[in-house]
N, C-alpha and C positions, 0 to 999 in steps of 0.2 A: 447247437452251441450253448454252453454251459451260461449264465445270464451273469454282468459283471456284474462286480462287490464295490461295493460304494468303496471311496481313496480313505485309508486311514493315517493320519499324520497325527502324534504325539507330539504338543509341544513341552518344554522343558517342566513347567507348574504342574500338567495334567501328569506326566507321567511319575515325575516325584509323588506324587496326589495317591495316583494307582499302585505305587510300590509302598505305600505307606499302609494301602486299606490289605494289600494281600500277602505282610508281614505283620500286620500288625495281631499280636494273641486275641485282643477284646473285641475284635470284628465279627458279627455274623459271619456265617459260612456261607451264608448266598452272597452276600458284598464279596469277599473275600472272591472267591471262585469267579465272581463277573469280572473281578480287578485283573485277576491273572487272566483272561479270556482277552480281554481287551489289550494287555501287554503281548502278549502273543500274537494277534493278530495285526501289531504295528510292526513286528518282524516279519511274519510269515504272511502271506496273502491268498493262501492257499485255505480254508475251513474245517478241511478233511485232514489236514496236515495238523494241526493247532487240536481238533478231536480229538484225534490218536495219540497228541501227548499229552494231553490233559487230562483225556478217557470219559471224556461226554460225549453228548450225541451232536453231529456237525450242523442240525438245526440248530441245537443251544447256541453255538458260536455266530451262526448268523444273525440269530434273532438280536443277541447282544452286542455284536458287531454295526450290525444299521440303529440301535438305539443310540450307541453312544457316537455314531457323525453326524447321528441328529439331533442330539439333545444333550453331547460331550459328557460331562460328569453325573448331570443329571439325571442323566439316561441310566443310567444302574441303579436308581432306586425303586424299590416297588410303587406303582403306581395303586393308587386307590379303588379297593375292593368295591364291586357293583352291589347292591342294594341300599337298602332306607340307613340313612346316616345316623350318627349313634342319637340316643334320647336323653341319655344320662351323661352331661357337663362334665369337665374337669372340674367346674366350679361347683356343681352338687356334690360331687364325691369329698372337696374338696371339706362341704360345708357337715357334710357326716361324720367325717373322720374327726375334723374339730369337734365337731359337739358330742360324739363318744368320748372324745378324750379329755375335754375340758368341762362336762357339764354331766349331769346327771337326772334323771329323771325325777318329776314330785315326790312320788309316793313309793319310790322302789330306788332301792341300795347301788342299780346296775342296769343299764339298756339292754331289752332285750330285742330281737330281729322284728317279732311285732311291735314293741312299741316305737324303736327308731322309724321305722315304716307309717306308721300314723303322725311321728313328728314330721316328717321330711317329706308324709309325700309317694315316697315308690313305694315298690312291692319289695314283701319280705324277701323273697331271693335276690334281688338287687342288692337288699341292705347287706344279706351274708355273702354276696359273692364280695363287695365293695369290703367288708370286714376282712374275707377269708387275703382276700389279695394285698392287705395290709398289714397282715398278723394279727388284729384284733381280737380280742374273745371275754368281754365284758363278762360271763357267766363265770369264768374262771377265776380264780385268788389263792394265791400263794402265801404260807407265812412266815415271818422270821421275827429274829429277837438279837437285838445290838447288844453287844455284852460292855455293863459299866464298871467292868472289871479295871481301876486304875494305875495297874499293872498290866493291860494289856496286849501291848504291844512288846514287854518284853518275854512275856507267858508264851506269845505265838512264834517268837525267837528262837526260845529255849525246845519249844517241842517237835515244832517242823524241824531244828537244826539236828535233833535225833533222830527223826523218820528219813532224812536225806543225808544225814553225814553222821553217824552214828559213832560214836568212839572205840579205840580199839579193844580189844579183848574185856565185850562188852556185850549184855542182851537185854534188848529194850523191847520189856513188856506192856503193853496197855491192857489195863484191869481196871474192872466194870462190873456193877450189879444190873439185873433184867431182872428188877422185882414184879411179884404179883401174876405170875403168867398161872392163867388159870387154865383148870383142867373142866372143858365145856362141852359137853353130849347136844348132839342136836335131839331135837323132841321127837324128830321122826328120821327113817332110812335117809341117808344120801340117794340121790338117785346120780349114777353113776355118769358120766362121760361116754356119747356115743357119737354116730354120725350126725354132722348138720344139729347137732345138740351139745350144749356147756354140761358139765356135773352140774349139780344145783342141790341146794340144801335147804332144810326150813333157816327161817329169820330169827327164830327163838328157841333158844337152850336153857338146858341144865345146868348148874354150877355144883361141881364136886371140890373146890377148894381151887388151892394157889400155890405155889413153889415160888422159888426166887432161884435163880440160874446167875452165880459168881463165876467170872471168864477171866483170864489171862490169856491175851492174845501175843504171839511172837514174831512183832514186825518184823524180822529177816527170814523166816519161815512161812509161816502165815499159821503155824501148828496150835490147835487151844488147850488149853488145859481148863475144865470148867467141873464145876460142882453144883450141884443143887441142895438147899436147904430150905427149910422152911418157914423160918422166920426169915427177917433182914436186921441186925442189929450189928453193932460194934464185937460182938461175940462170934456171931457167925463170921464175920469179916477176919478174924484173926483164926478161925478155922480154916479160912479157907489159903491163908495167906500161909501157914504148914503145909496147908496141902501142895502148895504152886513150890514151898521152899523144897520138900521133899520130890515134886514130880520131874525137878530140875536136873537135867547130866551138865554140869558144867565144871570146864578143871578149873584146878586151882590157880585164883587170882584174877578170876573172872569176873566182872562187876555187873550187878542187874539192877538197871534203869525201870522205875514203874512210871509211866506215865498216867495219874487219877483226875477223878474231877472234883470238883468243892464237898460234897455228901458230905454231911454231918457225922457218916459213922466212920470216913476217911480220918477223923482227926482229933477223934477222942483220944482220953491220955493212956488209955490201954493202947491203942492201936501206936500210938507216939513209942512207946515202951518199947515195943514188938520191935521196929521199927532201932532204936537204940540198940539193940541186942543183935541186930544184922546188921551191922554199919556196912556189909558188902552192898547191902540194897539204898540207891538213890530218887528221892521222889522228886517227881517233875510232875505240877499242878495245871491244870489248861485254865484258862481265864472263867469265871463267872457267868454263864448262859452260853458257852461255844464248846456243850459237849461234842460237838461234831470233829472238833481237831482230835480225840481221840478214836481211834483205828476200830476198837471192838466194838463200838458204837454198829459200824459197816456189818460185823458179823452177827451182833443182835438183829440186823436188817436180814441178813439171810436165813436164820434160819426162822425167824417169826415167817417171811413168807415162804420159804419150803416145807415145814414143816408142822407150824405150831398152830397158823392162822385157820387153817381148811381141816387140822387133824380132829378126831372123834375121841374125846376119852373120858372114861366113866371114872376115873379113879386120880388122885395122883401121884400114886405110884407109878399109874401105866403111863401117868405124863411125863415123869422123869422117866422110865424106861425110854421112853421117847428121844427125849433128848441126850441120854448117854448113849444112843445109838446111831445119833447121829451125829453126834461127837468123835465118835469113834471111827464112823465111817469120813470123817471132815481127813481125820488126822492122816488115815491112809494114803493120801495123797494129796496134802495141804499146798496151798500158794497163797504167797503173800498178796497183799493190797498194794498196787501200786503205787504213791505217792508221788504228784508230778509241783501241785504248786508248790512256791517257795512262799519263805514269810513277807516277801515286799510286793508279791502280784496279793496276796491274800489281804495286807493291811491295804492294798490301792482301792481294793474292792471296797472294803470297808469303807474308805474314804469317802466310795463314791455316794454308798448308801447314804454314809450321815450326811453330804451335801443335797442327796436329794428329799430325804425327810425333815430337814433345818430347810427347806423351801417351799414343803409341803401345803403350809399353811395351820397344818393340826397340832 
């Protein structure tokens, strides 16, 4: 004879209790699963029945079945693991995290895993597991610059409102210099990229000169139009500014939006002039230290690391061969930069920054 099953009776609390843990999304899956195991077996009295529609094994169901008429609610939670009990406090970890985060060591800028570990006591793995599971990473530093642009907020208005709602029969360019890219030979071979092995390169080069690479990027395409020259002046700026007038197919009564940044050769009276003579072209200025709201900013990012950072060249010609080649190769099948924030998540941010360096202390 089969051995009876302890009486299981839900009363109103407990089972409200168990239909809450095994609908609820934020529940472990082991609670969840005991909850429905247990609801089940206040219907069915059967184990093998309750198994089959739940699709565990009919031990599971017993085992969880006599927990909880012996221990009701509390019976579904895990019971505490066998060995030596922890060594390391909520209140040690407690007292790490604050003094990483509020205090700093004598004679160095930033804790490291050895020295927190001499201040506090544990060993260095402790200290990084305690970091790692907090996000902590003293070693690390990020930089940035608040722009005291006092037109700021209406600069970040006007530019995001063209990148996300652009006007009609209209082409908004961000134009940009990437001066100074220099053309630098390593002193010895590349040794190349193998198995179980990075490329690697020596640490010290050559210098054969510099180019300066002029972009016009076309936010609704993502297509460049770029030049290289070699100087950077108010001169070359208005060469290149023929060059972007002429590269352009646009019909007639089309209006082209430049989105610049402050540069001193943005706004000489020559280039002001240029500028009178195309009343088709509208400039749109980004704030004082937030080149980053301009878009070609992103494409100066990619191809310095595609191409220009890791490339070998003796010459600079073969550095601008370089980069008209891959200019070229962009345009073939260009995509724009997506553009997701607006200008009031972008100023919140801001906001939050300057409340927390206005509390900083410094």
């Amino acid at each position: 004879m089969a051995r009876p099953k302890p009486e299981l009776v839900l009363s109103d609390d407990e089972r409200q209790t168990l239909t809450r843990w095994a609908n609820r999304p934020k529940s472990t899956q082991r609670l969840a699963r005991r909850a429905r195991i247990v609801l089940a077996c206040a219907e069915e009295p059967s184990n093998k029945a309750v198994a089959a529609r739940l699709g565990v094994c009919p031990a599971t169901v017993g085992t969880w079945r006599s927990r909880f008429v012996a221990r009701r609610l509390d019976g579904l939670t895990d019971e505490p693991r066998p060995g030596a009990p922890r060594k390391v406090t909520d209140g040690t970890v407690e007292r790490v995290v604050t003094k990483t985060l509020e205090a700093k060591p004598a004679h160095a800028t930033h804790w490291s895993t050895r020295g927190m570990a001499r201040t506090s006591g544990l060993s260095q793995s402790t200290v990084g597991r305690i970091w790692r599971a907090f996000g902590l990473e003293p070693h690390r530093a990020d930089t940035f610059k608040l722009s005291a642009d006092p037109y700021f907020v209406e600069k970040v208005r006007d530019v995001v409102g063209l990148y996300l709602s652009p006007p009609e029969k209209a082409i908004v360019l961000c134009v940009d210099e990437k001066p100074q890219v220099q053309a630098l030979e390593r002193t010895q071979p590349v040794l190349p990229l193998a198995p179980a092995r990075t490329e690697r390169a020596t640490h010290d080069y050559t210098r054969h000169g510099t180019t300066s690479l002029f972009a016009a990027l076309d936010v609704a395409t993502g297509a460049v139009i770029g030049k290289c020259h070699r100087r950077h002046r108010h001169q070359e700026f208005i060469k290149f500014l023929d060059h972007v007038n002429a590269a352009l197919v646009r019909e007639p009564g089309v209006s082209v939006h430049v989105v610049l940044d402050n540069y001193g050769t943005h706004k000489t009276p020559a280039v002001k002039r240029w500028f009178l003579r195309h009343p088709e072209y509208h400039l749109h200025f980004t704030p004082t230290s937030a080149s980053w709201l301009n878009q070609v900013e992103r494409f100066f990012a990619a191809i310095t690391e595609q191409r220009i950072r890791r490339g070998v060249f003796t010459s600079v010609p073969q550095l601008e061969r370089a980069i008209a080649d891959y200019l070229a190769e962009h345009n073939r099948n260009p995509e724009p930069f997506v553009w997701t924030a607006d200008a009031d998540s972008i100023l919140e941010r801001v906001k939050r920054v300057c409340e927390r360096t206005s509390d900083s202390g410094h």
